[in-house]
C-alpha angles and dihedrals in degrees: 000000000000095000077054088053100044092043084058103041092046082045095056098025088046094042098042091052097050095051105041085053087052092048093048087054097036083066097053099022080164102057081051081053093052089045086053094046082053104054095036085059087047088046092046092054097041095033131021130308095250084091083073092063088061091049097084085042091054090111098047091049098039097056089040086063094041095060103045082053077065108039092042089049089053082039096055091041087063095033090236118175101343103180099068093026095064091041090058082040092050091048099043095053094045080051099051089042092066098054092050094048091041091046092050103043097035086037094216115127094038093201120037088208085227097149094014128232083325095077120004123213127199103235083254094056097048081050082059102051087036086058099054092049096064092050094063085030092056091051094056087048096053092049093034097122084056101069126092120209110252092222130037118267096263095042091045091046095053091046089052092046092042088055101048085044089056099038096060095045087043085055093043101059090050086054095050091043132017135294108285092227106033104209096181133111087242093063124130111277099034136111116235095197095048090048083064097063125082122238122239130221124185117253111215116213103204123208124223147179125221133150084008083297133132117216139149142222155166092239133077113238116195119220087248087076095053097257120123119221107238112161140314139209146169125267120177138340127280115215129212140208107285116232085238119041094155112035098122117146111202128196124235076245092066096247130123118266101172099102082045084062095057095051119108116310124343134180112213120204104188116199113173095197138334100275088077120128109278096175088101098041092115090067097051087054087059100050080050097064093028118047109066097223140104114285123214129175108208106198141157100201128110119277105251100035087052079050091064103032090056089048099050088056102043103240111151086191114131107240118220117184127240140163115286099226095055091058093049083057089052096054137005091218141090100240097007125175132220127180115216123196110188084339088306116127113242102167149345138185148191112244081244088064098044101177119226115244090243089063094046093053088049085056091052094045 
C-alpha cells in the first residue's frame, strides 16, 4: 500500500512538475537562451573555453531541453517506457542539480530561470527543489522494470510524438513572435516608472510588559514567554525591492534621458546590438515619418558603430545607450518595438509583427 501510494505521488509530482517547468519556458524559449549564454560565459572563465563554442547554439539547445522537460514529464504521467525514461530523468536532473549547486555556492548565475520569469527562484532554492526531485525520481528508477505503460505502444508513441511535434512548434512561435504571458515588469499595461519604485509596508513596533517593566520591539512576544501585550503601532515604512532596479537611458552626450522616456508619448525602437534583423527596416522607417510621437532608439552597442549602422539603414532616429540585459527584459526581439504613453506601456511587438502606423495611432488615441 504505501509503495502504491509513493509510485503514484513521484508519478504525478514528478510528471506535473515537469511539465509545468517546460510549459513556463516553452512560452519564453529566449529568456532559456539568455539563462544558457549565462551560464556558458560562467563555464568558459572557471573551466575551459570550449563553453564559448555552445554560446551561438544557446537556442538550439535551449529549446532541445525545453521540449524533452515536456515530453519526460508526458512520458512519466503513462509510464512509457520507463526504463530509458527514468534513465534521461535520472541524468537531467543530475545535470540541473549541478548548476544550481554550482550557481548558489560559487554565486555565480544569480536565477536558475526554472520556472522562468513566472516564478523566480533563488539558485538555493532551485538546489532544494532539485533535490527533492531526485529523491521521488530515484524511486521510480529503482522500481522502473515494474511499471506498465498506461496505453498501448502505438497509442503512447503517437502521444509522445505528438508532444514533441507540438511543443517545438508551440516554442517556435513564441521565438518568431513574442511570449504568449509576458511576466515581466515591461508588459502591456504597466507603468515603467511606477515599477521603479519600492513598495512600502508599515513596521509595527509592539509594546510589551514583563518583570513590571515597559519595553518595545520589533518583534511580537507571546505570553508563553512571560511578556503582556500592551499596544502596537506603526513606526516607519518599510521598502521593498522595486520591479525595476536597472532601466537608465544615457545620451551620446553623457546626460540622463530616462525621465525623457516617460514623457508623453514615445515610440521605442530597442535594438540590443547590430546584429539585429534588418530585413524589415523599411517598416520601422515608416513608422518613423508616420507615426506623430516621440522616437527613441534604445540600444547597447557601442557609439560609432551604432553611428553607421543607423546610417546604413536610414533611420533618422536619435540613439541613447542602455544595458543590454534590460532591453532584453523589455522585449524578447531583435529590433523590438514598444510604445510608451507617460512611461505606461501601451504596446510592443516582435519585428516579425511590425505594426502599421495606423494601428499604432489608434493605440495613442
Amino acid at each position: 500500500m504505501f509503495r502504491t501510494v509513493t509510485d503514484l505521488f513521484s508519478r504525478v509530482f514528478v510528471g506535473a512538475l515537469f511539465i509545468f517547468s517546460g510549459l513556463i519556458k516553452l512560452n519564453d524559449p529566449i529568456g532559456t537562451k539568455i539563462k544558457l549564454e549565462d551560464y556558458f560565459l560562467v563555464f568558459s572563465t572557471d573551466f575551459s573555453a570550449v563553453f564559448e563554442w555552445f554560446i551561438p547554439w544557446s537556442l538550439a539547445i535551449g529549446m532541445i531541453l525545453i521540449v524533452l522537460e515536456v515530453v519526460l514529464g508526458v512520458a512519466v504521467l503513462l509510464y512509457y517506457r520507463m526504463e530509458l525514461t527514468t534513465k534521461v530523468l535520472l541524468g537531467l536532473i543530475i545535470f540541473f542539480t549541478f548548476l544550481t549547486f554550482y550557481s548558489a555556492y560559487f554565486n555565480k548565475v544569480t536565477d536558475c530561470g526554472c520556472f522562468g520569469d513566472a516564478i523566480p527562484l533563488t539558485p538555493w532554492q532551485s538546489f532544494y527543489k532539485d533535490l527533492i526531485l531526485i529523491a521521488f525520481i530515484l524511486h521510480l528508477f529503482w522500481y522502473r522494470q515494474r511499471y506498465k505503460s498506461v496505453l498501448r505502444t502505438l497509442p503512447a508513441n503517437i502521444v509522445i510524438i505528438s508532444t514533441t511535434v507540438i511543443s517545438f512548434f508551440v516554442g517556435k512561435y513564441a521565438i518568431d513572435h513574442l511570449p504568449y504571458i509576458d511576466f515581466r515588469p515591461y508588459k502591456i499595461g504597466d507603468s515603467v516608472p511606477q515599477n521603479m519604485i519600492a513598495k512600502e509596508s508599515p513596521v509595527l513596533e509592539y509594546t510589551f510588559i514583563k518583570d513590571g517593566e515597559k519595553l518595545t520591539s520589533t518583534q511580537y512576544f507571546s505570553p508563553d514567554q512571560g511578556y503582556e501585550y500592551v499596544s502596537a503601532r506603526t513606526v516607519n515604512e518599510k521598502a521593498s525591492t522595486p520591479k525595476i532596479t536597472d532601466y537608465q537611458l544615457l545620451g551620446v552626450d553623457g546626460n540622463d534621458y530616462t525621465q525623457e522616456s516617460f514623457k508623453g508619448v514615445k515610440l521605442l525602437f530597442i535594438f540590443y546590438n547590430i546584429k539585429a534583423n534588418v530585413d524589415y527596416m523599411d517598416r520601422l522607417r515608416k513608422l518613423v515619418d508616420d507615426v506623430p510621437a516621440g522616437k527613441m532608439i534604445l540600444t547597447s552597442a557601442g557609439e560609432a558603430e551604432f553611428e553607421n549602422f543607423r546610417h546604413e539603414n536610414q533611420l533618422a532616429v536619435p540613439f541613447y545607450f542602455t544595458d543590454a540585459t534590460v532591453l532584453k527584459a523589455m522585449i524578447r526581439s531583435n529590433p523590438g518595438i514598444m510604445l510608451l504613453k507617460n512611461g505606461v506601456v501601451l504596446g510592443k511587438w516582435h519585428y516579425h509583427d511590425t505594426p502599421s502606423p495606423q494601428e499604432i495611432n489608434d493605440l495613442i488615441g
